[in-house]
N, C-alpha and C positions, 0 to 999 in steps of 0.2 A: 504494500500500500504506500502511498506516496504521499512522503512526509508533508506535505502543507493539507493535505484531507488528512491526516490524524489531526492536525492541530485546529482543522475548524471543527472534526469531532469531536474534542475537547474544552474549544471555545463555544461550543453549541451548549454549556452549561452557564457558563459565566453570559450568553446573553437572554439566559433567563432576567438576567439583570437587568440587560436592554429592553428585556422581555425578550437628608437629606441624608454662646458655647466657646467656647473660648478656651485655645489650649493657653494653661498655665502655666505665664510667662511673665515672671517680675519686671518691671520697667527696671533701665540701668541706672544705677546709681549716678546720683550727680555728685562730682568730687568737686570740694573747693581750697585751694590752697589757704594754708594758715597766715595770717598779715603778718608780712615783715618788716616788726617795728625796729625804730632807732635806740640800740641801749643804751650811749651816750647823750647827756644834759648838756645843754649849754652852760658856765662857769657862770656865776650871777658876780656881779659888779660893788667889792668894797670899799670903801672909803680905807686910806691908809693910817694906821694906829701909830698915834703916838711914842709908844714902845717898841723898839726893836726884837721881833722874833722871829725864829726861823719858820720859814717856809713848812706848812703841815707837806708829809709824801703825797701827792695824788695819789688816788685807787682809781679814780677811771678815766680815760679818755677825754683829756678837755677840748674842746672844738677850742677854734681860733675865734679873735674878736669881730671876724668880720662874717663867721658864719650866720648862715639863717637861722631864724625858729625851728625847733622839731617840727617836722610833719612825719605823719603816718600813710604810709602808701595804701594806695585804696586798692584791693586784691580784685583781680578780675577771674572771675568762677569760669573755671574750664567747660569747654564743650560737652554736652551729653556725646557720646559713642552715636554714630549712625545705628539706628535698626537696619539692619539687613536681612535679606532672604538666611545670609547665613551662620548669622548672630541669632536670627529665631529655632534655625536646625539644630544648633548648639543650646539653645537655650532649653529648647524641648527633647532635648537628649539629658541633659542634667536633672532633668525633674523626671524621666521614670522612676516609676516607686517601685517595680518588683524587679527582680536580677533577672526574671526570666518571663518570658508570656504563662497563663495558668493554661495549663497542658488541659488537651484534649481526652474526651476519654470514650470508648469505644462502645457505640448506640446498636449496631448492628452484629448479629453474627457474622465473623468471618472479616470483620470491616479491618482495614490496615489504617495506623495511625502515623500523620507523614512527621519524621523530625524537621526538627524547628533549627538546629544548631547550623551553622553558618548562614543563615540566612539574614537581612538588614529588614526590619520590620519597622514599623511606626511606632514609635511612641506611645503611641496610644493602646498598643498592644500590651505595654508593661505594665497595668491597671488592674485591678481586681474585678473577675467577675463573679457576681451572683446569680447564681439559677432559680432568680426571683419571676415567681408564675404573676404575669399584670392581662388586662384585660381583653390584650391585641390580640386579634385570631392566630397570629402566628405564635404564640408563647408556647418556650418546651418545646417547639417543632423541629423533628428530626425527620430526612426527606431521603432514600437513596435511588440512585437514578444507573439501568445501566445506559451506556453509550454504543451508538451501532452504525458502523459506515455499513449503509444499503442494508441488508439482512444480519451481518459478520457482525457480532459483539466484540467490541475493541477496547473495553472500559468500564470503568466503575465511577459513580460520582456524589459526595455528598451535601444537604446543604442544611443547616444546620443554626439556630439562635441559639446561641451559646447562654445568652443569659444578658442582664443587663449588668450595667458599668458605667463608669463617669468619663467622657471625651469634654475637652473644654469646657470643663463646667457643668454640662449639660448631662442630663440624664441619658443614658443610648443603650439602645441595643445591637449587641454583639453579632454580626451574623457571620457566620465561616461557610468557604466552599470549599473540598478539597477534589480532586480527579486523578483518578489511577491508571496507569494502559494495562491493560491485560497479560498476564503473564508474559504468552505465547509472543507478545510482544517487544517484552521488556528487551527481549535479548537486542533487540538492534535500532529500537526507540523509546525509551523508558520517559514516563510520563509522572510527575509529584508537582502536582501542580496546587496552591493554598491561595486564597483571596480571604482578606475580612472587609467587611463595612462597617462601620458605625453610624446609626441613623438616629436620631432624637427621636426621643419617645412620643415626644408631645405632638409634633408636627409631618415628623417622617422623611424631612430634605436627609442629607446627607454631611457629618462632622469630619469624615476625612477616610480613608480607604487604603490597603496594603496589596499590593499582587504580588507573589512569589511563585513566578515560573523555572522550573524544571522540565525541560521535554528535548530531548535526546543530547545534544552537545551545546543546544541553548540555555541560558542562564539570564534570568532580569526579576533583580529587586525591587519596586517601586515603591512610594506612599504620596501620601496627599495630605495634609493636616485644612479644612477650610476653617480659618478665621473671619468671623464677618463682623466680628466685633471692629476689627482693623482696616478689614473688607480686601482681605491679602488673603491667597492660597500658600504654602509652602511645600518641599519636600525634598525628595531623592530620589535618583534613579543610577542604579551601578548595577553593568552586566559584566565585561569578561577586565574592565578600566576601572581607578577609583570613583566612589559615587560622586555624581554632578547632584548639586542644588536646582531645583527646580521653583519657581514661583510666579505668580502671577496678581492681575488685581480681581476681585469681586464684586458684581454691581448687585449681584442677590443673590437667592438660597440656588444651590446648584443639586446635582446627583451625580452618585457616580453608577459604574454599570452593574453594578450590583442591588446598589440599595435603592436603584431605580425600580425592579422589579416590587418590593415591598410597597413603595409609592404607588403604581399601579394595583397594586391587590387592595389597599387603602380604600380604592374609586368605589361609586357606582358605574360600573358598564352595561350603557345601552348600547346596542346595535345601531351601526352610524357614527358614535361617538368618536370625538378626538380629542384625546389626553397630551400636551404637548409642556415639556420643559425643559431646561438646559442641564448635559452631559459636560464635566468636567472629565478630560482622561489626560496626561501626561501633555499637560501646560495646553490642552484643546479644548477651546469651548464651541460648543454647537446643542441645535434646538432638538430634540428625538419626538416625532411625533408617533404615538400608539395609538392604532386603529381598530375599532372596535366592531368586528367583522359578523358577528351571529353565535351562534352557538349548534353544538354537534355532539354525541355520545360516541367516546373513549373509553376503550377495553386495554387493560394494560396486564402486569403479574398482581398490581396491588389489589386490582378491581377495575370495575364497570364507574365510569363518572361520568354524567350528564354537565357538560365545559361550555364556559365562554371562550370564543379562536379572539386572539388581540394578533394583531400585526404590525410590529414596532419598524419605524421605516426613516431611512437618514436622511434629511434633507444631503446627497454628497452621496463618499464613499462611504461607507462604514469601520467601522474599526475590525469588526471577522467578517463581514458580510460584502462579498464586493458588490460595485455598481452593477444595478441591474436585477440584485439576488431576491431573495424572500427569506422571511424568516415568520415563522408561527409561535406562538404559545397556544396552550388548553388547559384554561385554569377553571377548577369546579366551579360551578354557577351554585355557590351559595356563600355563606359568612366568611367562610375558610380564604376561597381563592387558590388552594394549591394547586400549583402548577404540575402538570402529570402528565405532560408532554410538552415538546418541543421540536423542529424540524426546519434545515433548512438545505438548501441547495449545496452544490458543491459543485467542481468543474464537472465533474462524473458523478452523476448519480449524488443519493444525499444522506445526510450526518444527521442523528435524531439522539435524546433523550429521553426517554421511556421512567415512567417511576417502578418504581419495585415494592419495595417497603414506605410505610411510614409509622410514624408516632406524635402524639401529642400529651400535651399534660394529663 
């Protein structure tokens, strides 16, 4: 099989996505030098005494008669440090609280759990999470998906609300994807692929995003931190070179390709509708419009679900989807919104995800 259809086999998970607080960051100090006062007095002026006596020693530094008055120099307070793209990446590298991401742990039989060690994750990854059960339909949801070029199972994929957590201040939920290639595979394209998102609870945009690609000789770290308190994106991106700073500006709440799906499952979808908001992905911003196409009954291994079809479609190229392509969702038609298929083209024939299992609270 040929490696760019593995990887949109792969990517056909993460654009379940395609189908959003403040990271804490102390303002720099402002330094002020201390006044450099004069330790020498000026000598004051006596009248000469009738008596002859010697000269007391001086102890200090007499100015001359023709010197001025003391003055005191008026200190001038040093510059604040520029904020930078990469004074923020440093700044939000020093405030993780945990030495390590809270590890994942194994929802399914059989399921492989990917390590996490050399990989460059967000910040916002080093947070604690709770597997705090809240009102969202998605709370406690554990999803696994296989992956299939044309008929041929080529994969395993999971997606997964970890729990919620604190990103910028804000209250978020945790979501993880992970994707595996199938054994039979691994031997000559091996696939560990991890994304998380964190999306506020309250509203559902998106706080900032990690992609951690593995797939055969390719290697790419990404994250995103979105401040809109400052109305500044930051981050990183390092693949085989040291990681580059990434950043940009913000004129409002964005998504990324993950946490976009959650936004969509939030909606009311009627047939006709258009769901349209802007995708942040590695310093790219563009508008994704979600078409809300009818609905159709999907038999999968989990079950029988009566779905709404969405079809998420790029003003442009797409980021897995080239020009020209299609890409579907089939998300249950009720509270839930789980997504329990997905399908799109490919140069030859086409890439699907299937659900298999699931769990909820």
């Amino acid at each position: 099989m040929a490696n760019k259809s593995l990887c949109a086999l792969f990517a056909a998970v993460f654009l379940l996505c395609a189908c959003a607080h403040k990271q804490a960051e102390s303002t720099a100090q402002k330094v002020i030098s201390a006044p450099l006062l004069a330790e020498a007095k000026p000598a004051s002026s006596e009248k000469a005494s009738t008596q002859t006596t010697a000269p007391a020693t001086p102890t200090k530094t007499v100015l001359s008669a023709t010197a001025q008055p003391e003055q005191t120099l008026n200190p001038q307070p040093e510059k604040e440090p520029a904020i930078t793209p990469e004074s923020r990446v440093g700044q939000a590298r020093k405030q993780q609280v945990l030495s390590s991401p809270t590890p994942d742990e194994k929802s399914f039989e059989g399921e492989e759990l990917i390590s996490l060690e050399g990989r460059r994750l967000s910040p916002l990854a080093y947070t604690a999470v709770s597997p705090e059960k809240t009102s969202a339909a998605w709370s406690g949801e554990e999803l696994k998906y296989g992956l299939y070029y044309s008929f041929i199972k080529a994969g395993t994929a999971y997606i997964k609300n970890r729990g919620v957590t604190t990103a910028n201040g804000r209250k978020a939920y945790l979501i993880q994807t992970t994707a595996f290639s199938a054994s039979v595979i691994d031997a000559f394209f091996k696939v560990r692929d991890v994304n998380y998102s964190w999306i506020d609870a309250e509203n559902f945009y998106s706080l900032g995003y990690t992609q951690s690609v593995r797939e055969g000789n390719y290697k790419r770290d990404e994250w995103l931190t979105f401040d809109y308190d400052n109305k500044v994106y930051y981050g990183e991106v390092q693949k085989k070179e040291a990681p580059r700073v990434l950043s940009g500006a913000l004129s409002q709440r964005v998504l990324d390709m993950l946490s976009s799906l959650y936004f969509v499952r939030a909606q009311t979808l009627t047939k006709g509708q258009d769901i349209i908001f802007d995708i942040i992905n590695r310093e790219k911003q563009y508008p994704l419009v979600v078409k809300v196409l009818g609905k159709e009954t999907v038999k999968t291994a989990a079950g029988k679900f009566d779905c709404i079809v969405v079809e998420p479609q790029f003003r442009g190229e797409g980021i897995f989807v080239s020009k020209g392509k299609s890409l579907k969702v089939w998300l249950t038609d009720d509270a839930y919104k789980m997504p329990v298929k997905m399908k799109t083209e490919v140069f030859i024939g086409s890439v699907s995800a299937e659900l298999l299992e699931y769990k909820r609270n």
